[in-house]
Backbone of each chain as ProteinMPNN parsed JSONL, in Angstrom:
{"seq_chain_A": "XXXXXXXXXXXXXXXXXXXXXXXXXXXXXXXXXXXXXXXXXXXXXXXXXXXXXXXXXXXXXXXXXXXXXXXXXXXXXXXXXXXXXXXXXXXXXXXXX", "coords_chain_A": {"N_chain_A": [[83.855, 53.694, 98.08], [80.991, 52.124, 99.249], [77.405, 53.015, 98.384], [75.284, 53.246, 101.649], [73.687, 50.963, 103.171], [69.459, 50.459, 103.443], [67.759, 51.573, 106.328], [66.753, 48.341, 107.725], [63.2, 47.123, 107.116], [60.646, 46.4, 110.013], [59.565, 43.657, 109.648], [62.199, 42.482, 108.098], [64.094, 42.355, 110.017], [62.511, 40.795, 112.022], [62.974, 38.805, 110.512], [65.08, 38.295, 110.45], [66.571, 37.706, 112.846], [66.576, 35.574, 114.455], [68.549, 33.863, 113.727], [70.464, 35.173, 114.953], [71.313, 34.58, 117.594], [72.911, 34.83, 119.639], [72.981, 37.438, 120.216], [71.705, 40.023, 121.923], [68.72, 42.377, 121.07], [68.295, 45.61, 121.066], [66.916, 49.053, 120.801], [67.551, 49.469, 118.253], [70.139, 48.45, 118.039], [72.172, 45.949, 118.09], [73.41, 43.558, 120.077], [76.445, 42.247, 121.81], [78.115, 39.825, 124.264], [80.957, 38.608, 124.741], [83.398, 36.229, 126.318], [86.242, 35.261, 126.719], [89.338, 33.025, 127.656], [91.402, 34.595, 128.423], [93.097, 38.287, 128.203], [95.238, 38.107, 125.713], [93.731, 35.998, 124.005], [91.238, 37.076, 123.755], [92.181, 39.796, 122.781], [93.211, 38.646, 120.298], [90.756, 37.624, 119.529], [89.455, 40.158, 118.696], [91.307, 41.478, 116.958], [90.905, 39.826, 114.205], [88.197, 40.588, 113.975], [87.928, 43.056, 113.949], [90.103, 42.992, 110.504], [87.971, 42.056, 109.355], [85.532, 43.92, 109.249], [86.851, 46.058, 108.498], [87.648, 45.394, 106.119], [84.517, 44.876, 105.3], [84.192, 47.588, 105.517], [82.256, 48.491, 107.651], [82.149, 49.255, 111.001], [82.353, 47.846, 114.233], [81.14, 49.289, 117.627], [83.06, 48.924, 119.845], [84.034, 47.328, 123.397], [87.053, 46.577, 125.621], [87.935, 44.729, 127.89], [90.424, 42.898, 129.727], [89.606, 40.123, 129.589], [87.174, 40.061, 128.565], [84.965, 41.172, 125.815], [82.909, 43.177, 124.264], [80.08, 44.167, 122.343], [78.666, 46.051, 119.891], [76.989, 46.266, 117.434], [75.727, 49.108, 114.952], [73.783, 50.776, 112.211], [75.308, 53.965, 112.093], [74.644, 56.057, 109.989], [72.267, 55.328, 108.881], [70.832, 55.656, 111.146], [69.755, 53.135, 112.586], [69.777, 49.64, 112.426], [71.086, 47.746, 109.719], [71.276, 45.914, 106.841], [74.23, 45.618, 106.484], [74.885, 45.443, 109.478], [73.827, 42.77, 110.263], [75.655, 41.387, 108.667], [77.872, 41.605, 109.753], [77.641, 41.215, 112.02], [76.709, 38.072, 111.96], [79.456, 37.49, 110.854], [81.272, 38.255, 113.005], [79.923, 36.023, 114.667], [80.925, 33.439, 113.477], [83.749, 33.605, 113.524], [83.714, 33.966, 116.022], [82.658, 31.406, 116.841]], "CA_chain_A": [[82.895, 53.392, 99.15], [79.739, 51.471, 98.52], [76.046, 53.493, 99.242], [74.746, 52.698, 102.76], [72.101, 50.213, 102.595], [68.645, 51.586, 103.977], [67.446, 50.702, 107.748], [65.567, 47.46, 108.482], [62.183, 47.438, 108.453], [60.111, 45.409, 111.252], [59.691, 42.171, 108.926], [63.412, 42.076, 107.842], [64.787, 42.447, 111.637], [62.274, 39.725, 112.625], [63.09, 37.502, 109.792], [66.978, 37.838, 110.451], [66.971, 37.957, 114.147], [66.557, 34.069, 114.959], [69.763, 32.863, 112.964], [71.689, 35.922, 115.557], [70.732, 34.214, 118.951], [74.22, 35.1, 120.453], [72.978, 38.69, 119.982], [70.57, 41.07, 122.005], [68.382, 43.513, 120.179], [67.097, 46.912, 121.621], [67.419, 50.507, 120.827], [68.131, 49.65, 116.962], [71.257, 48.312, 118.055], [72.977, 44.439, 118.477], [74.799, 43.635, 121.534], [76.95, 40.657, 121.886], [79.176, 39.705, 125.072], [82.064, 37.46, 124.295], [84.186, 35.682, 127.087], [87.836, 34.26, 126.396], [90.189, 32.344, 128.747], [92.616, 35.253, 128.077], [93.423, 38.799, 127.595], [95.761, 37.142, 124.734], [92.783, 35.609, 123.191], [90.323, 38.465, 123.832], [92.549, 40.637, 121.866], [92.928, 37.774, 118.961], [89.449, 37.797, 118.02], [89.4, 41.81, 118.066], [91.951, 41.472, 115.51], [90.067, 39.522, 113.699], [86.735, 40.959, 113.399], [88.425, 44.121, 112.87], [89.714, 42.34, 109.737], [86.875, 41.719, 108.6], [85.181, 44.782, 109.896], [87.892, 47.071, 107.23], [86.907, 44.314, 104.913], [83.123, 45.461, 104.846], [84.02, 49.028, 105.47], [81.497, 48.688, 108.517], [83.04, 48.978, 111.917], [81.94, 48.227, 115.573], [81.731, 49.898, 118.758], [83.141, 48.04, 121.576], [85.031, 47.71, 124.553], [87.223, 45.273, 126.357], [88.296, 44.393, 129.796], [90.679, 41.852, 129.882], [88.964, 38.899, 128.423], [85.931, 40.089, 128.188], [84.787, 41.81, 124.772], [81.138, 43.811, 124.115], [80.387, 44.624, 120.763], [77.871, 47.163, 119.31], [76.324, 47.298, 116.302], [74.806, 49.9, 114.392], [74.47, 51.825, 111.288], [74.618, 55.325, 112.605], [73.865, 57.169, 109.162], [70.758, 55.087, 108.678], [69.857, 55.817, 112.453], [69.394, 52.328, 113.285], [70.107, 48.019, 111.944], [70.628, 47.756, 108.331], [72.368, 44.696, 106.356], [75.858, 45.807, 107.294], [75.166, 44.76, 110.957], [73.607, 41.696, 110.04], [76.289, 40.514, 107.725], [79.116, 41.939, 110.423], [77.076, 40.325, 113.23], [77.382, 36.78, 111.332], [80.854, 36.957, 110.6], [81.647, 37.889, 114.163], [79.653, 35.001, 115.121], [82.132, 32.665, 112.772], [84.988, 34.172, 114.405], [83.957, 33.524, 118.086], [82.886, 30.645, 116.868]], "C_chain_A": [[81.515, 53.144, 98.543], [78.562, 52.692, 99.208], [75.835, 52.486, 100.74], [73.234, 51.937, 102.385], [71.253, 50.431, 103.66], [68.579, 50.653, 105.566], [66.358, 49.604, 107.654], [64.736, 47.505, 108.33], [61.937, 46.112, 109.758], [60.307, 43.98, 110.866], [61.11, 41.591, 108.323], [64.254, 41.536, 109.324], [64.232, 40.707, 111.844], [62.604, 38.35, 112.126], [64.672, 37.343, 109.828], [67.256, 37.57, 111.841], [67.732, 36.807, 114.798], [67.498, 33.295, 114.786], [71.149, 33.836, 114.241], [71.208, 35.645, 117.18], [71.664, 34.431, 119.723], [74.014, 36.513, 120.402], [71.474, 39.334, 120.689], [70.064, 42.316, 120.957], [67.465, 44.573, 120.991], [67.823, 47.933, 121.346], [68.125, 50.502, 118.899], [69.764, 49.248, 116.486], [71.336, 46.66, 118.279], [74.001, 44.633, 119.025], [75.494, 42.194, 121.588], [78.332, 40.634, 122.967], [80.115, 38.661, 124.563], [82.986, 37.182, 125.209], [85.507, 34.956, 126.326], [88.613, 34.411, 127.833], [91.227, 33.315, 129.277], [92.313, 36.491, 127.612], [94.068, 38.723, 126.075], [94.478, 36.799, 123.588], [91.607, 36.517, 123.048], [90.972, 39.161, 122.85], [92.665, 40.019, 120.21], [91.967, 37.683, 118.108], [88.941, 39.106, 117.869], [89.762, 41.624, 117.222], [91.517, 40.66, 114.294], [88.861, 40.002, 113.172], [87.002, 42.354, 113.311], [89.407, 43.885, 111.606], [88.929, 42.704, 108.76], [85.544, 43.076, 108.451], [85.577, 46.213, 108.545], [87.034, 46.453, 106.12], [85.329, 44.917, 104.167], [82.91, 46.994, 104.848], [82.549, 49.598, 106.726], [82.284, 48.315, 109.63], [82.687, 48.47, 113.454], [81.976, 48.825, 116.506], [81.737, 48.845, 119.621], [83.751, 48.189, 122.103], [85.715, 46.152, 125.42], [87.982, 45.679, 127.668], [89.15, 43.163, 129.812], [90.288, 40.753, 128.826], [87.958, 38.922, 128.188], [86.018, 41.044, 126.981], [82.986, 42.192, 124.368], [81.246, 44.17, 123.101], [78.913, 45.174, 120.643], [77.419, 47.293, 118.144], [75.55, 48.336, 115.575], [75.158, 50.302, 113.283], [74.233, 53.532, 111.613], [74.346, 56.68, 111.175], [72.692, 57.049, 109.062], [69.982, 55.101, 110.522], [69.117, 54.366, 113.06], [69.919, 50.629, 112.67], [69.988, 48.605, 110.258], [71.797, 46.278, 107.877], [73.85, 44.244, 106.714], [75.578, 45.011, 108.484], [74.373, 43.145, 110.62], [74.851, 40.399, 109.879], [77.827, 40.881, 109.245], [79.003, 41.121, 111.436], [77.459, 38.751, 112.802], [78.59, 37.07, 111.379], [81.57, 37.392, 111.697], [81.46, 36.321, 114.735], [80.901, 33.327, 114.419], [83.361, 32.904, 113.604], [85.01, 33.616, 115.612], [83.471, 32.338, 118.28], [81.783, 29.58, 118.626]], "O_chain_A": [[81.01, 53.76, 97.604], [78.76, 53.201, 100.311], [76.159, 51.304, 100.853], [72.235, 52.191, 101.713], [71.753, 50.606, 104.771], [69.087, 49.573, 105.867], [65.176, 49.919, 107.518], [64.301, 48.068, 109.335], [62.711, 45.27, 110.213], [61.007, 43.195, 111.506], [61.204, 40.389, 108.077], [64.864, 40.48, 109.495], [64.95, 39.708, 111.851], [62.603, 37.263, 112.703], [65.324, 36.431, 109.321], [68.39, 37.125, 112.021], [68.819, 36.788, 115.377], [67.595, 32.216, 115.37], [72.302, 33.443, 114.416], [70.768, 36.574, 117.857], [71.303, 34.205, 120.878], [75.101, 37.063, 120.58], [70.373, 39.19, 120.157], [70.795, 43.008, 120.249], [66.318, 44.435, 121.414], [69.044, 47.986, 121.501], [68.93, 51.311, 118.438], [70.402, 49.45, 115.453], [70.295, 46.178, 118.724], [75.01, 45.319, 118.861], [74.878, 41.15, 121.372], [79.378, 41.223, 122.692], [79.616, 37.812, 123.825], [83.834, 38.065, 125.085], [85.439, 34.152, 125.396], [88.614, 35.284, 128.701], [91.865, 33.081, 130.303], [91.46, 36.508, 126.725], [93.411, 39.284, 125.197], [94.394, 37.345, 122.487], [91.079, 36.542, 121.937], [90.302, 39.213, 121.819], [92.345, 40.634, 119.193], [91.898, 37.65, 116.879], [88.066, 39.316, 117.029], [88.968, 41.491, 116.29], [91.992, 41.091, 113.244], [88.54, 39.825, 111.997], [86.265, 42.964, 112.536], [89.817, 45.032, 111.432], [89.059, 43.371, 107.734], [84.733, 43.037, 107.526], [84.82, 46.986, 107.959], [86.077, 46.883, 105.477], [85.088, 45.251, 103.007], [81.929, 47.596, 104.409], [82.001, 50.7, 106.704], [83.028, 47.336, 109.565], [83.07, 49.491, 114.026], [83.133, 49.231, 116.621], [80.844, 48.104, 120.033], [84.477, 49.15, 121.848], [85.145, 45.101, 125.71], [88.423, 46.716, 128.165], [88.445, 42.162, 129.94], [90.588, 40.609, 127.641], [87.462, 37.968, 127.588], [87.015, 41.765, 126.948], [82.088, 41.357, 124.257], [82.335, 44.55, 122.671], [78.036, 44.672, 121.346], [77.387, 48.429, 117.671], [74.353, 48.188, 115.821], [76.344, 50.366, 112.958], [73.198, 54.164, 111.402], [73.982, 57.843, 111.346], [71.9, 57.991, 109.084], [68.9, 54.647, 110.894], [68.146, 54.395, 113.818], [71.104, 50.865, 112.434], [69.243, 49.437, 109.739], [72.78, 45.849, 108.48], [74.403, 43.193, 107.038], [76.041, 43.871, 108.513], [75.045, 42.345, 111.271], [75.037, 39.301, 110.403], [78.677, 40.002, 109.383], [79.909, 40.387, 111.829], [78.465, 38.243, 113.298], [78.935, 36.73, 112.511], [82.734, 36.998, 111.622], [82.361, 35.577, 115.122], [81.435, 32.458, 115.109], [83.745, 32.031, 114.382], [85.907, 32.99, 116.178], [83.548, 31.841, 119.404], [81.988, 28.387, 118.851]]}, "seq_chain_B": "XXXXXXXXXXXXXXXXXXXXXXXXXXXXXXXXXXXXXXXXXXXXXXXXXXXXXXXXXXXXXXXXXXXXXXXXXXXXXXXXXXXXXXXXXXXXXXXXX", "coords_chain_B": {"N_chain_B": [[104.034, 35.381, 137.636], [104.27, 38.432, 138.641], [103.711, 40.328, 142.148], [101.547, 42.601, 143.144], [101.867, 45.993, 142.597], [101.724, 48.523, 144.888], [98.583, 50.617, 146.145], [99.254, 53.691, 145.235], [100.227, 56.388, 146.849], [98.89, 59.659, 147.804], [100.763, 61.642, 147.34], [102.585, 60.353, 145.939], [101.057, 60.43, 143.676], [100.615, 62.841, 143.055], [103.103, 63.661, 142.256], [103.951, 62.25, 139.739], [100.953, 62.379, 138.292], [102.18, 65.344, 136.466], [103.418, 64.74, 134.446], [102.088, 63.17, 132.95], [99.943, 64.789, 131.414], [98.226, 64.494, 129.327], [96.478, 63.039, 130.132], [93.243, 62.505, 132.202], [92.168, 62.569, 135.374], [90.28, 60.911, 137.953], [88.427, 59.479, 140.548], [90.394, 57.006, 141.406], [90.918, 56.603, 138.761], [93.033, 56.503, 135.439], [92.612, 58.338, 132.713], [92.543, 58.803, 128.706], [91.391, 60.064, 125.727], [92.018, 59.054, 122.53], [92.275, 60.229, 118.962], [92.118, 58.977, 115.898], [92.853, 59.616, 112.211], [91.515, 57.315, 110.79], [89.962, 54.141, 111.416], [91.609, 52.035, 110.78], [94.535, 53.24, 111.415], [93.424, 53.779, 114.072], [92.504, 51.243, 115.148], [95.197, 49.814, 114.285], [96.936, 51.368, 116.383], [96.093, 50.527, 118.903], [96.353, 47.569, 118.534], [99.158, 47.991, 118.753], [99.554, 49.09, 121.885], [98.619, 46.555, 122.945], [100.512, 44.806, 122.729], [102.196, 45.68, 124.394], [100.819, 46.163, 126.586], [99.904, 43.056, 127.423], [102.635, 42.148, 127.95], [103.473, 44.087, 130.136], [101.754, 43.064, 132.14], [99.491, 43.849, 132.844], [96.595, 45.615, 132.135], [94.286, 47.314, 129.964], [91.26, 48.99, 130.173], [89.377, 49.657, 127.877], [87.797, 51.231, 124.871], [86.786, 51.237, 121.6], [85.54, 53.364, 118.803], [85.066, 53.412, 115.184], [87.274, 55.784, 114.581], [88.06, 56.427, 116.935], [89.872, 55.694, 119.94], [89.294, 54.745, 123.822], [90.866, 55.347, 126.409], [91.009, 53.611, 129.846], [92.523, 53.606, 132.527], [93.652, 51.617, 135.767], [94.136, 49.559, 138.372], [92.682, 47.233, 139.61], [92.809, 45.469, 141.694], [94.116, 46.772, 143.48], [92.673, 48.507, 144.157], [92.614, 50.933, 143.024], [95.002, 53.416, 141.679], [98.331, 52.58, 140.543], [102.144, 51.46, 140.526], [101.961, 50.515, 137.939], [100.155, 51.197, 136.3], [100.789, 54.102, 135.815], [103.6, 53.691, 134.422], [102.051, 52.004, 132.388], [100.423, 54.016, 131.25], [102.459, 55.885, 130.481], [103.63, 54.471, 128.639], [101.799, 54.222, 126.962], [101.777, 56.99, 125.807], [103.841, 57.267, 124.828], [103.366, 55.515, 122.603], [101.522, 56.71, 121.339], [102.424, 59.192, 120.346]], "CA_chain_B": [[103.518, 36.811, 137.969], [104.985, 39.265, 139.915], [103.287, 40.822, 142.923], [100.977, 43.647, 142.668], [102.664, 46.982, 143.509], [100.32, 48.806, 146.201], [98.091, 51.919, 145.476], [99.98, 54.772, 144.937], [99.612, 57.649, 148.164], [98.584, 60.896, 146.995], [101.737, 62.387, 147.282], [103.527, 60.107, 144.706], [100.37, 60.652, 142.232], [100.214, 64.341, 142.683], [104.415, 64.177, 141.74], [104.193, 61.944, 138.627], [100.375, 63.23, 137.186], [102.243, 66.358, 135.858], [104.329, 63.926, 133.547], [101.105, 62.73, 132.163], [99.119, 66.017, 131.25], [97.149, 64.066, 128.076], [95.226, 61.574, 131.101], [92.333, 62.672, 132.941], [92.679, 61.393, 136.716], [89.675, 60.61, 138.675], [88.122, 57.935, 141.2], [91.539, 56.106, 140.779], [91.348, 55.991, 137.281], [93.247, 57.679, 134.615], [91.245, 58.726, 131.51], [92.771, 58.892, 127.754], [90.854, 59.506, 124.386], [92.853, 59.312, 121.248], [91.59, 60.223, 118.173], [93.15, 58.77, 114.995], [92.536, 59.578, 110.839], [90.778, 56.055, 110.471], [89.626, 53.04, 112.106], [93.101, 51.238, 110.373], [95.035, 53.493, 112.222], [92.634, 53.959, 115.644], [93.11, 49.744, 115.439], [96.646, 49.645, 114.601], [97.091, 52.143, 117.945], [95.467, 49.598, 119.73], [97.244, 46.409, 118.664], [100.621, 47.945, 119.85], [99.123, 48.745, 122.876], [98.011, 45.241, 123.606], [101.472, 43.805, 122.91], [102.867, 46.621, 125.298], [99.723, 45.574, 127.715], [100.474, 41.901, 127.605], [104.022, 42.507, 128.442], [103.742, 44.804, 131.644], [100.763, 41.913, 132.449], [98.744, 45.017, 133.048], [95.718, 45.789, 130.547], [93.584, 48.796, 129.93], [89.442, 49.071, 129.985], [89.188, 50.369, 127.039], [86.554, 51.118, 124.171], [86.93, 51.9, 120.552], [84.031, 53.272, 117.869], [85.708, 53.664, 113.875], [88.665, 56.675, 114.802], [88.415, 56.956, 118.59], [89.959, 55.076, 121.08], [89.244, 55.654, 125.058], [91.605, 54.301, 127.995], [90.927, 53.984, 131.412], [93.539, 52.892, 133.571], [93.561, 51.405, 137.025], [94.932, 48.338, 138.963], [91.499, 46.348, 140.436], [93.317, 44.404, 142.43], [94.952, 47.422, 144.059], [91.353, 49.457, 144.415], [93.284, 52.66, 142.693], [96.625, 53.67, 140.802], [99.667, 51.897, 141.001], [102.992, 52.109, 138.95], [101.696, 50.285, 136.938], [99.057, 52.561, 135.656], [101.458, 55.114, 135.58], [104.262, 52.586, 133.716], [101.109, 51.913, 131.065], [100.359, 55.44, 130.64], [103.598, 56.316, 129.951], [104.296, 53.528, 126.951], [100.925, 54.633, 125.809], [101.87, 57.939, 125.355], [105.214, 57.162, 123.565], [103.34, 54.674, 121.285], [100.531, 57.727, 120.99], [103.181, 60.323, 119.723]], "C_chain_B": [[103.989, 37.249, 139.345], [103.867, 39.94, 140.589], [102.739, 42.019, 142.78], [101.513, 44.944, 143.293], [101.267, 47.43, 144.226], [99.718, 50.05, 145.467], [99.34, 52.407, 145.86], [99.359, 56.105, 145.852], [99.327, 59.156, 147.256], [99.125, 61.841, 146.983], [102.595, 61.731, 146.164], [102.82, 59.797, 143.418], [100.412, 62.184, 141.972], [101.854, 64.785, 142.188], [104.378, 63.567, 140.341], [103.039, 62.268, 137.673], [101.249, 64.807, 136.238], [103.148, 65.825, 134.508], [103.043, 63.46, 132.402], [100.079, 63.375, 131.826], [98.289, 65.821, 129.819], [96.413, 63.224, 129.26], [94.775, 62.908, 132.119], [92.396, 61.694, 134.164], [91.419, 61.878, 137.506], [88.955, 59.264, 139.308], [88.965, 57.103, 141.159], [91.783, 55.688, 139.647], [92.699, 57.416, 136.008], [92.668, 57.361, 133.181], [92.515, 59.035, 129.918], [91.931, 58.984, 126.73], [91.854, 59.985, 123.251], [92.374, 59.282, 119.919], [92.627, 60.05, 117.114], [92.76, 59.088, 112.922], [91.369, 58.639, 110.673], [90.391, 55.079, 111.467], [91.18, 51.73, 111.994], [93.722, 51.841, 111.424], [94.361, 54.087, 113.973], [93.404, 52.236, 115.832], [94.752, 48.827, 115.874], [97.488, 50.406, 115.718], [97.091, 50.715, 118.968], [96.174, 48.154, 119.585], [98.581, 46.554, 119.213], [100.252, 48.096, 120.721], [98.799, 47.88, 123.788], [99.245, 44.704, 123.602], [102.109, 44.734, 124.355], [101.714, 46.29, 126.788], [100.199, 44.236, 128.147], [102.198, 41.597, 128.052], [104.488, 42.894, 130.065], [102.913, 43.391, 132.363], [99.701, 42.746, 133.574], [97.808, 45.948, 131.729], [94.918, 46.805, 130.842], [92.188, 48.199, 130.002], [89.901, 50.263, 129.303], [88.026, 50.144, 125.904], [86.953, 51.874, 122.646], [85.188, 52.171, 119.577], [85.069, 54.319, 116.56], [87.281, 54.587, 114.478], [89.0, 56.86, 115.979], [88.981, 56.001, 119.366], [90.032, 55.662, 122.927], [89.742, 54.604, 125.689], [91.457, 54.378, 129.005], [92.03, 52.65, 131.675], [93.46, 52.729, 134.669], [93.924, 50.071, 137.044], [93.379, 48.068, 140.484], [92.147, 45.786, 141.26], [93.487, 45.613, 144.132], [93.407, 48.584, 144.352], [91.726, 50.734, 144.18], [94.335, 52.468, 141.598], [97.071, 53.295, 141.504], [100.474, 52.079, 140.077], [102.567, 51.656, 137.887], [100.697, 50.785, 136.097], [99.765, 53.364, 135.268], [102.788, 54.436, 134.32], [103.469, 52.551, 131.97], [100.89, 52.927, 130.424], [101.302, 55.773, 129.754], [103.851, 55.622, 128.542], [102.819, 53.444, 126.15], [101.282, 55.795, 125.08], [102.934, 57.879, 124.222], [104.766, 56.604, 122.056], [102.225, 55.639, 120.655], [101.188, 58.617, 119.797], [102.077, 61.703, 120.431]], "O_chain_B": [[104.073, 36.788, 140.483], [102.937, 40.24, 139.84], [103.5, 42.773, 142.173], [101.605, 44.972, 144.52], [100.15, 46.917, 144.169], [100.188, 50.482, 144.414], [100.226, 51.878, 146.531], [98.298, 56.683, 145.614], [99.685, 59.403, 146.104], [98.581, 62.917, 146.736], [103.296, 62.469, 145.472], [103.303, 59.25, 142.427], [100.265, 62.681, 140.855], [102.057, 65.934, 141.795], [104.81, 64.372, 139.516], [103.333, 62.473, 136.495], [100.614, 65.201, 135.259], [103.482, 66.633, 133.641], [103.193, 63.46, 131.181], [99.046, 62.705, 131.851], [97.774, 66.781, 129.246], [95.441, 62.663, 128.755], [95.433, 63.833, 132.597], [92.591, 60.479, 134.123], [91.348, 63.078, 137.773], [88.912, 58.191, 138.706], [88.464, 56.035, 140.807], [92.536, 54.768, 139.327], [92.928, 58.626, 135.985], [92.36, 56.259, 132.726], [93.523, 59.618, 130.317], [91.441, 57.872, 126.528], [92.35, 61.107, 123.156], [91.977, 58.162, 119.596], [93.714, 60.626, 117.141], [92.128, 58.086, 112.588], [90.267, 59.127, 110.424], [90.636, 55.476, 112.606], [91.581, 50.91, 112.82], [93.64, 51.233, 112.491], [95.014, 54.733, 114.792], [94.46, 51.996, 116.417], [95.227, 48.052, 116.704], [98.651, 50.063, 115.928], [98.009, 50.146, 119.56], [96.551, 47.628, 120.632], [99.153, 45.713, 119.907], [100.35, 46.974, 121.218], [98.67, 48.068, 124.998], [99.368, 43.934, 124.554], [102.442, 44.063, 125.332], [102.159, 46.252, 127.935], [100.873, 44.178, 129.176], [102.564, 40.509, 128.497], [105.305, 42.406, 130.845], [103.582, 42.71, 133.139], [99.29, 42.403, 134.683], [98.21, 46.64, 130.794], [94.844, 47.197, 132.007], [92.02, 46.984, 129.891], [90.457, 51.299, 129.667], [87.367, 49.104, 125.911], [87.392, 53.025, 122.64], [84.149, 51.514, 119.63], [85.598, 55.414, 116.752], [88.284, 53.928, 114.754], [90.076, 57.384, 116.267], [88.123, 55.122, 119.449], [90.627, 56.678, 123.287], [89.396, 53.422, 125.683], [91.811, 55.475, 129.435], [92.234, 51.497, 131.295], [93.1, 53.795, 135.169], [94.047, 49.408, 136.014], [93.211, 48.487, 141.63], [91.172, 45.432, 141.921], [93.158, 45.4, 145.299], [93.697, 49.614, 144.961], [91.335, 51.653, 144.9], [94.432, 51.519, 140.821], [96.841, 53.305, 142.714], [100.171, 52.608, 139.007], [102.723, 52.28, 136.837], [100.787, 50.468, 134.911], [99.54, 53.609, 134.083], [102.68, 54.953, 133.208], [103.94, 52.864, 130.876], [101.055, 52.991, 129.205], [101.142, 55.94, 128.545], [104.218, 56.215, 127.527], [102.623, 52.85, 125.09], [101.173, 55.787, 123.854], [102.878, 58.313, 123.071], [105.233, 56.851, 120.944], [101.956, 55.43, 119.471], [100.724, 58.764, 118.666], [102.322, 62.882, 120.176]]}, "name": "protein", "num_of_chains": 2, "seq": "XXXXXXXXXXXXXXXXXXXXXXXXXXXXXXXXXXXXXXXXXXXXXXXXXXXXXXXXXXXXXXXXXXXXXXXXXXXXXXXXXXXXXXXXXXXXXXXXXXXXXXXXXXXXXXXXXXXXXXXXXXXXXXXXXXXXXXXXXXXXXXXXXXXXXXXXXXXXXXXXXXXXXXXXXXXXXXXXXXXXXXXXXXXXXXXXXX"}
């Protein structure tokens, strides 16, 4: 297991934020809703970005409903955003595409 | 798609809850959290689940974060429990251990 990389500050957040426009930011956290046509396909790109998710050894919290999917990032040792959710956030965004 | 069975009266939930004594039952829902070693195996919970979901053509609101997964069960359609809640439960629990 790799070290946790540190939290964010203000000027990193703001300078990464703009490229994650499919993503709310408040509370130190990234939120991202995701719609599909389909339970079926809802569960497809779970499996997926958990994946990728193992892959980085960083995981999300979320929840689904059907075809809907909410996703959560955080790093909760560093108490708030750190690279991990960045880089997890992108490669969701690839995914859902 | 087959026809939605009806709620369930509160005489043929108060005979089959005692079958299901891991779910929490309130407001028409029933309640599950399952806690697993890892996020591999919390996930891999959860993918049989979905084929066993997609099957009945009855899906959970559910929410995972790294080892936990939480189920709520209910039938929207049906504004409560129906067998099929009870049906889902059940082939959660089996695939739970």
């Amino acid at each position: 297991v790799s070290p946790r990389p540190p939290r964010l500050s203000d000027d990193e957040l703001a300078a990464a934020l703009p490229a994650l426009a499919a993503w709310t930011h408040a509370d130190g956290r990234l939120h991202r809703r995701i719609e599909r046509p389909s339970f079926v396909e809802a569960f497809a790109l779970m499996t997926s970005i958990a994946l990728v998710a193992e892959r980085l050894d960083h995981h999300p919290d979320w929840s689904n409903a059907w075809n809907v999917v909410e996703i959560t990032l955080t790093t909760h040792s560093a108490g708030g955003l750190t690279a991990l959710d960045l880089e997890l956030a992108r490669r969701i965004d690839e995914l859902a595409g």
